[in-house]
N, C-alpha and C positions, 0 to 999 in steps of 0.2 A: 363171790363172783356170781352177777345173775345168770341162771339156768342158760337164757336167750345164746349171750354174748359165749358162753364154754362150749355150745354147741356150735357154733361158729369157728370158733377155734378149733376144737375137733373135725368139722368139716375140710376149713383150709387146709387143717394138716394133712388127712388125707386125702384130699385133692393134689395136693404136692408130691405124695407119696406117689399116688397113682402116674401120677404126669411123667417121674423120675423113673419109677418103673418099666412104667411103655416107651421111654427114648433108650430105657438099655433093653429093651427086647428086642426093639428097631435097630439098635448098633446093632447088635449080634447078627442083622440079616447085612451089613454093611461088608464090604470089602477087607476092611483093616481090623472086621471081629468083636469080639464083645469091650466094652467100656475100660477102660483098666486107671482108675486113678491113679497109683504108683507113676506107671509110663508117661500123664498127662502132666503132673510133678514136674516131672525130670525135661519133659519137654518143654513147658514154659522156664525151669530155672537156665536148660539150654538157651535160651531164646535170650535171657536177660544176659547170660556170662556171653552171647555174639555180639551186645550191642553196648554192655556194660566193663569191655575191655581187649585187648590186640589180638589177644589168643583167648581163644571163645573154648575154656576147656569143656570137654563132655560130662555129661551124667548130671544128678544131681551134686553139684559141686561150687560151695559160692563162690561166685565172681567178687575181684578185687573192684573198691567202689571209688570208680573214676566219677561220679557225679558232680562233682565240683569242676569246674570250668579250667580253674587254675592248675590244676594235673594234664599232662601231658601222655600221649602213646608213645611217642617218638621223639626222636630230638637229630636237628641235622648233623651228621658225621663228616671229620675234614677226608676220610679214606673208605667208610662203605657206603656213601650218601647219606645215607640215615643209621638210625641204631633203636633201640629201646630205650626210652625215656630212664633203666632202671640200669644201661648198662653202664654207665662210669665206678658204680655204686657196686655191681654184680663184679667186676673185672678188682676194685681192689680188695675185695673179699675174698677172691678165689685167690689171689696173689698170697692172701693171707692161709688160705686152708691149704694150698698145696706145699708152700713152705712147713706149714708143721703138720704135715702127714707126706713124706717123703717116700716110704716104705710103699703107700697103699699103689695100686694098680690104676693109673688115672685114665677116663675113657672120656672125648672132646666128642659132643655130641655139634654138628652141625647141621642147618639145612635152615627150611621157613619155621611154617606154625605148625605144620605135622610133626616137622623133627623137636620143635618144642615141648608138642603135649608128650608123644614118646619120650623123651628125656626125662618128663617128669609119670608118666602113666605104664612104659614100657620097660625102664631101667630094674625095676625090683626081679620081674623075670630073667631078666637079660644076665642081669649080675647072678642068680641062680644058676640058670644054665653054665655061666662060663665058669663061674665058681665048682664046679662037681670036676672042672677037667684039672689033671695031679700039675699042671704045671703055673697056678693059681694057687698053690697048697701055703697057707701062710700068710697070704697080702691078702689086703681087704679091697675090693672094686668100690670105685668111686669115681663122681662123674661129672664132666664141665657141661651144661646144659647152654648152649650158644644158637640155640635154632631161634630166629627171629621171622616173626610173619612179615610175609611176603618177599622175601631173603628169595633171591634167583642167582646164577653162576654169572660173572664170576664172585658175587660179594662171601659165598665162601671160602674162597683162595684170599682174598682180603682179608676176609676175620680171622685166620687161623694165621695170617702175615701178620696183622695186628695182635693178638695173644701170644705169637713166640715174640716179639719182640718186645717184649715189656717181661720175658722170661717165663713166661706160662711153656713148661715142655713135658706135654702130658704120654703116655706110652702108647696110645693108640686112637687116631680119631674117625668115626665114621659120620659117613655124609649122606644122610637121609634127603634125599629130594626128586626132583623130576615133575612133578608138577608144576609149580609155579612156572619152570622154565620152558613148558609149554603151554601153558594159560594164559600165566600175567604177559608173558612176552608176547603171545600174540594179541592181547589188549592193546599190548603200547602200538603193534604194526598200525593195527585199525584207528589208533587216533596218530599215526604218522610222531611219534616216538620212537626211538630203535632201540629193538629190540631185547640189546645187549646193554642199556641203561637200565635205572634201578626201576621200579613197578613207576608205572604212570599216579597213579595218587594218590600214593607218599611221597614220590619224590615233590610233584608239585605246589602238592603243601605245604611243602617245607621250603620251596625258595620261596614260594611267593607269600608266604607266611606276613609276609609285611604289605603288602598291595592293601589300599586303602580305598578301593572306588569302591561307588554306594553300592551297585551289584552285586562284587562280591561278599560286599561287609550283611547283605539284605540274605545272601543265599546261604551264608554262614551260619547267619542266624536262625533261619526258618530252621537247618537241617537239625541244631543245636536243639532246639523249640520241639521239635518233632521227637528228637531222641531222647529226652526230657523226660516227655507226656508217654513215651514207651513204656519208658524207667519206671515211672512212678506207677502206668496202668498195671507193672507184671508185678510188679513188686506190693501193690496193692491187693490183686488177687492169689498172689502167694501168701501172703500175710490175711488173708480171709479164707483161704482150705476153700476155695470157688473148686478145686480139682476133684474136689471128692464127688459133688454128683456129676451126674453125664451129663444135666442139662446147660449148667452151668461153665463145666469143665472146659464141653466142647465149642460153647460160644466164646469164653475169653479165648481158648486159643486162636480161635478162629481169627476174632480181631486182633490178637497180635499180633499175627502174622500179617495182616493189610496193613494193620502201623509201619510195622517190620519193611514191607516192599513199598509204602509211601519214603519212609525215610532212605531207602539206598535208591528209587528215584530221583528222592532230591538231593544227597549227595553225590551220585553220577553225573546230576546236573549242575552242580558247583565245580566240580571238578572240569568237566568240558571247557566249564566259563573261563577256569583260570589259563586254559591254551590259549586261551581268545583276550583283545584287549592290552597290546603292547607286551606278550610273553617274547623274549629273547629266544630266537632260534634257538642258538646256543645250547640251549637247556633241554633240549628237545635231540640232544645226540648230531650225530653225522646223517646227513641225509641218505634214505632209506626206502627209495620207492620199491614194492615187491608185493607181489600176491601175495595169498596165504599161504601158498605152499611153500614158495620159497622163505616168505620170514620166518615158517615152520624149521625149515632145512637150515636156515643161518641158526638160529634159537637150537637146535639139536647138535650142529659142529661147535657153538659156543659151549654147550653143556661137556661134550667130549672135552674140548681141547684144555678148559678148567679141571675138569677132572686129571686130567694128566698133569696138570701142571702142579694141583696140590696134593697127586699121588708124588710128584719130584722135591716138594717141597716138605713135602714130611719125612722122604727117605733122607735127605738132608742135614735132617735133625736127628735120625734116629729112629723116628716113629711109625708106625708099623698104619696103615691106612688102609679102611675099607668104606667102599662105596655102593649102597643100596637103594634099587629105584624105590619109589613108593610106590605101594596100590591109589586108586582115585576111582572114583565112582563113573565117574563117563569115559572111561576104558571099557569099551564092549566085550562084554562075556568073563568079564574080570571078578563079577561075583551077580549073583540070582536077586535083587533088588526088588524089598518091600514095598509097599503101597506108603509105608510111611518113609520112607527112604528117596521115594519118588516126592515126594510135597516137598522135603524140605531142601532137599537137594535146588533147587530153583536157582537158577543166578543168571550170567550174562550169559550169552550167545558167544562170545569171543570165548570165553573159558570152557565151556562146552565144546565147543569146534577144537579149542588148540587140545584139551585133553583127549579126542575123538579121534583126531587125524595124525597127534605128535605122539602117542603110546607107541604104534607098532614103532615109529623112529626110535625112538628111547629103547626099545629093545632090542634092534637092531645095532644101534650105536652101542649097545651093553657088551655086545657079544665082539664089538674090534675095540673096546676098551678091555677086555682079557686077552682078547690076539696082543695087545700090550703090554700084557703084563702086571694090570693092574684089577687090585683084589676086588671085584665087582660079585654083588649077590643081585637076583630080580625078583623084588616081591611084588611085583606087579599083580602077579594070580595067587599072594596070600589069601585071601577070601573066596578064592574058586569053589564055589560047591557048600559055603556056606549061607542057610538059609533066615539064619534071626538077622536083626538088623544090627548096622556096624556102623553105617554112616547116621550123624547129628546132621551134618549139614551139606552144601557141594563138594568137599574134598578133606574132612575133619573126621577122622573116627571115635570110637567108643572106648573103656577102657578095653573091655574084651577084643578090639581091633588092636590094640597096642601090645596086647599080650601075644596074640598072632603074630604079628611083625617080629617082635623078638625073638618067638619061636622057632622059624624063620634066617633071621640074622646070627643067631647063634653059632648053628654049625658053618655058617661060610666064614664067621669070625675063627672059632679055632681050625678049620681047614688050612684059614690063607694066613694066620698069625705064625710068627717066625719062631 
């Protein structure tokens, strides 16, 4: 190799060296700290598992690869509107494990996507914890995992109607929620959807899943186009270790995330369209004019009055039922929120507000759902006073968030267990 051209090479390299160096000398005078490739990892494979599947689990954890067109999130339901695309599949599996493990101690996890990821990120603690108490001495804890995103009251009193009757009678089910039923429901108020229907868009994807005008077939596809070009950018600089320098690191994430808020632009905008355009009232609930507050107040008496009804519905059966709020990041003073915690947390305005304004409700309504009688715990202020970050995204925690929760749930579990 000529003299000229190796001095060159030696030059660019470190030029490059020097450039990498002085942006992480620069981070470290930044807000969110010195560089840390590991965290920048986990934050882009977060990024792909929110856009690359229903339940965007945390950590670095690969996402199930919906990238083919012909796979499905959801699928319309004749009894909770909607379902997950895997549940007919899930339901006669469980039919099958609970039949031959009789013995084990079976716990029906319900609620949205939070009650999903804990189902799967919170149960290993959870079963620890209850397992140490002597009256567990012998069964093995085992667990029906039914929390479905975007899942709001009553479609829990429905799913737990639809699993006992197909013979699913598991010994105890807890209902992990409160968010949604103050977020998404107040989404639906602000586009004149009531409240007490399934989430604004999923449900409407799914009836109009068939509408064929060029508009929505143009917005479908841009959004499709956009999610696409996400997919393959994160997945590309996953697949090139771009996370290892800072210079690098912090511009791919950078532009993910403008991909990221172009794509739920444009699918916020598909969904509007499908209100518009010959949509059947019908589909859009009973009519439901109300401020915010009050759709708040209707959305917090529907949460109670479900609550109750699948606390009657499981004594019924036999089965012993506990219900637990969830923490959520835009409940004020609910936990000391990172700078990275702040970025990614970003979302609508209606879920902001209803999580803002509907928590103290939700803890109010906790407190005359025990004047009832019913086994209610508030982990609202699990995360009170903790400082690393817990939140991936607006309302999703970490695994270390799930192991809190549990921690948490445990002792109101054998308190109020009979």
């Amino acid at each position: 190799m000529p003299r000229r051209l190796l001095l060159s090479l030696l030059a660019a390299l470190l030029t490059l060296l020097a450039v990498e160096g002085a942006h992480r000398l620069w981070s470290m005078t930044r807000p969110e700290g010195a560089y840390d490739a590991s965290a920048t990892r986990t934050a882009m494979q977060e990024l792909l598992n929110s856009v690359n599947q229903t339940i965007p689990m945390p950590g670095d954890v690969q996402a199930v690869d919906f990238s083919d067109s012909s796979k499905r999130f959801e699928i319309l339901h004749p009894f909770l509107g909607f379902d997950a695309a895997h549940g007919p599949s899930q339901l006669g599996n469980d039919l099958e494990n609970v039949r031959r493990d009789p013995d084990a101690y079976w716990i029906l996890i319900l609620g949205g996507s939070v009650a999903n990821i804990f189902g799967q990120q919170g149960k290993e603690r959870l079963a620890e914890l209850l397992a140490a108490d002597p009256r567990f001495e012998g069964r093995s804890l085992r667990f029906l995992n039914y929390g479905r995103a975007s899942f709001k009251q009553p479609q829990q009193v429905l799913m737990a109607t639809w699993l006992f009757s197909f013979g699913i009678r598991p010994d105890a089910v807890i209902n992990l929620d409160g968010f949604n039923e103050v977020a998404v429901s107040n989404a639906n108020v602000a586009r004149r959807m009531h409240p007490v229907y399934p989430a604004f868009g999923q449900w409407l994807a799914q009836v109009r899943a068939g509408d064929a005008d060029l508009a929505s077939l143009e917005m479908l596809t841009r959004s499709r186009s956009l999610r696409a070009e996400l997919i393959e950018f994160t997945q590309g600089c996953l697949e090139r270790k771009l996370y290892l320098s800072s210079v690098t690191g912090r511009w791919s994430l950078a532009r993910m995330r403008e991909r990221r808020k172009a794509l739920v632009t444009q699918t916020l905008a598909y969904l509007e369209h499908l209100q518009t355009g010959g949509l059947d009232p019908v589909l859009m609930g009973p009519d439901f004019e109300a401020t915010q507050e009050e759709g708040l107040r209707f959305s917090v008496a529907n949460w109670t009055r479900s609550s109750v009804s699948l606390a009657g519905l499981c004594a019924g059966h036999g089965i012993f039922y506990l219900h637990a709020l969830q923490p959520t990041l835009y409940d004020e003073g609910s936990k000391p929120l990172t700078e990275e915690e702040i970025e990614v947390s970003k979302t609508i305005d209606e879920w902001i507000d209803g999580a803002r304004l509907g928590y103290p409700m939700l803890r109010k309504a906790g407190e005359s759902l025990r004047e009832r009688g019913v086994a209610f715990v508030d982990c609202s202020m699990a995360f009170e006073g903790i400082t690393r970050p817990l939140y991936f995204d607006a309302c999703h925690f970490t695994r270390g968030g799930n192991v809190r929760v549990a921690e948490v749930i445990a002792p109101a579990f054998l308190e109020h267990m009979p």
